[in-house]
C-alpha positions in Angstrom: 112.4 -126.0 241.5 110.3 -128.8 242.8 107.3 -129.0 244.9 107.7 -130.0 248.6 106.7 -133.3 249.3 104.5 -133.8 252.6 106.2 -135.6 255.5 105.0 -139.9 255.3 101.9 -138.9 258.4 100.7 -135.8 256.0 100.9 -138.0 252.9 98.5 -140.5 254.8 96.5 -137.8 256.0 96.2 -137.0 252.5 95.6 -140.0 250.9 93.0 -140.6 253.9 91.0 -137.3 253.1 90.8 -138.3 249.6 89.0 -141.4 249.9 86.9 -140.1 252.9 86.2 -137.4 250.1 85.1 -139.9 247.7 82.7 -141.7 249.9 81.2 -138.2 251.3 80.6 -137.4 247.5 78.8 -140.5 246.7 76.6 -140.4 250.1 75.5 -136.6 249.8 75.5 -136.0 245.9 74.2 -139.6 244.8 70.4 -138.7 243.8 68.5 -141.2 245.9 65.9 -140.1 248.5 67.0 -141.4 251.8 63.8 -140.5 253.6 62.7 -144.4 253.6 66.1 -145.1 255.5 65.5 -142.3 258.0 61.9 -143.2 258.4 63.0 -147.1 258.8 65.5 -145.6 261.7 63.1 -143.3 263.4 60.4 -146.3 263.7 63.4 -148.6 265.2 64.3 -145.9 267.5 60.6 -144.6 268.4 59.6 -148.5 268.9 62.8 -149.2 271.1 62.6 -146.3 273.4 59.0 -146.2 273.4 58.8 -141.9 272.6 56.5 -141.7 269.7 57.2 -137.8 269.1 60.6 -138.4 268.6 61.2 -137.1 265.0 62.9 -138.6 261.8 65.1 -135.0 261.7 66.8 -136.3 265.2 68.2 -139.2 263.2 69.2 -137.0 259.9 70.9 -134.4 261.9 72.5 -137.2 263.7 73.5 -138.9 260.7 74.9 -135.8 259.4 77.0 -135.2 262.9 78.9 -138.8 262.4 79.5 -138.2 258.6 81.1 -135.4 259.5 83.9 -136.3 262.0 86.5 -138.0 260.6 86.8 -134.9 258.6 87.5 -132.5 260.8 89.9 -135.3 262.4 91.8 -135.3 259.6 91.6 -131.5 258.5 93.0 -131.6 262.7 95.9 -133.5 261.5 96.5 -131.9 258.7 96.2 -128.2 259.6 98.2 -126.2 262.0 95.2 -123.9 263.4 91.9 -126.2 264.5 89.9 -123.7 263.2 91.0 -123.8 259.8 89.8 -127.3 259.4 86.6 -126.4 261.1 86.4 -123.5 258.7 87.1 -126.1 255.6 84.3 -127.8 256.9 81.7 -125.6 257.3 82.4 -124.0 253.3 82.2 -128.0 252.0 79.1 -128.2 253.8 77.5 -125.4 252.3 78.8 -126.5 248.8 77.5 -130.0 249.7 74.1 -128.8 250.4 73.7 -126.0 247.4 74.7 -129.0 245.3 71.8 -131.2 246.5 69.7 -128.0 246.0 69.8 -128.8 242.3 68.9 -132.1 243.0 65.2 -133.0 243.2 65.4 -135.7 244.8 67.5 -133.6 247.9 66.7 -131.3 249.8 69.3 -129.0 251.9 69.0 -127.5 255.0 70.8 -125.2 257.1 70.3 -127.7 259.8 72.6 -129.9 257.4 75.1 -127.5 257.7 75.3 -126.8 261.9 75.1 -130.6 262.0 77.9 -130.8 259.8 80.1 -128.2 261.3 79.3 -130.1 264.7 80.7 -133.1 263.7 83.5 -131.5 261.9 84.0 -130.0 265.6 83.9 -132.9 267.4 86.4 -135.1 265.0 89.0 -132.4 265.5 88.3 -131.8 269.2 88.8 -135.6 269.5 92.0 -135.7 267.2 93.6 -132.6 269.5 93.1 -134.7 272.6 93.9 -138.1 270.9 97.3 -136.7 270.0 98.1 -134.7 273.1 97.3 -137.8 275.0 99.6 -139.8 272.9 102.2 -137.3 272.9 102.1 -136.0 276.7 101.8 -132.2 274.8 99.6 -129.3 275.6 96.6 -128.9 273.2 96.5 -125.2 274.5 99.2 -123.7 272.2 100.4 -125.4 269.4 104.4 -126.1 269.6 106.9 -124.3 267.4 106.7 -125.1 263.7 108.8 -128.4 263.6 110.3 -129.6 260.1 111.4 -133.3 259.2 114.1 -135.0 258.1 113.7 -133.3 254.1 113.0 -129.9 256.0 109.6 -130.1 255.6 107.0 -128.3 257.8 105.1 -130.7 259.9 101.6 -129.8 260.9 101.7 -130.3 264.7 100.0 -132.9 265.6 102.0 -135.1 263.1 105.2 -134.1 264.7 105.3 -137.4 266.9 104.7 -139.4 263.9 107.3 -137.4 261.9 110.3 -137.6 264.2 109.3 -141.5 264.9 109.1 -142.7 261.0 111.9 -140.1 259.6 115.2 -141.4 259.8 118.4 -139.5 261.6 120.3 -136.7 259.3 
């Protein structure tokens, strides 16, 4: 018996996660401080807009909102339910951050985390509409399970893709 091979828009989904994966890896896990990043950020910002209180922690939890959405865009392809890829998220965050708690250079924070999960939120609320605007469907209830050409399930918002880039029986 052999495994099922993911439709051609799941096997770039795939292939997309994995290197996004990489790249989150090196960012959180790499043992550098970026506090002197942050700081150089919050000075631009606070000297720009002229609002000395604002904080260095705006930018990080900022930071940590963009890092986060093009995973849960993906995890929105990828997935049938949206919360599962939100759900994904927020357990790789919490691994993320009790990995840099045995860094000493890092320092985790359940503000990491909600940050995270937000972005991870946005990325698949934008992916949902991205695909229901392409496709003319409803993101309200996702469609019937659809299969391609092989007979493979297709998560549903790769179904366009699928029934473009598959070939007739």
């Amino acid at each position: 018996m052999t495994s099922p091979v993911p439709s051609r828009p799941a096997r770039a989904v795939i292939i997309a996660l994995g290197a996004y994966a990489l790249a989150v890896l090196v960012v959180l896990l790499v043992p550098l401080g970026y506090s002197e990043l942050v700081r150089a950020i919050g000075d631009g910002v606070r000297a720009a807009a002229g609002m000395p209180a604002f904080g260095d922690g705006w930018i990080e939890a900022g930071a940590n909102v963009v890092l986060f959405v093009p995973l849960g865009a993906l995890l929105a392809l990828l997935f049938r339910r949206r919360w599962q890829g939100i759900a994904l998220a927020l357990v790789l965050s919490a691994a993320a951050e009790l990995a840099q708690a045995l860094m000493p250079s890092r320092e985790p924070s359940l503000r990491d985390v909600a940050a995270n999960v937000l972005g991870a939120a946005l990325g698949a609320a934008l992916a949902w509409l991205a695909a229901a605007r392409r496709t003319g469907a409803s993101v309200a209830k996702p469609s019937a399970q659809s299969l391609d050409s092989a007979g493979q399930r297709v998560p549903p918002l790769l179904e366009a893709e699928a029934t473009e880039q598959d070939p007739p029986h």
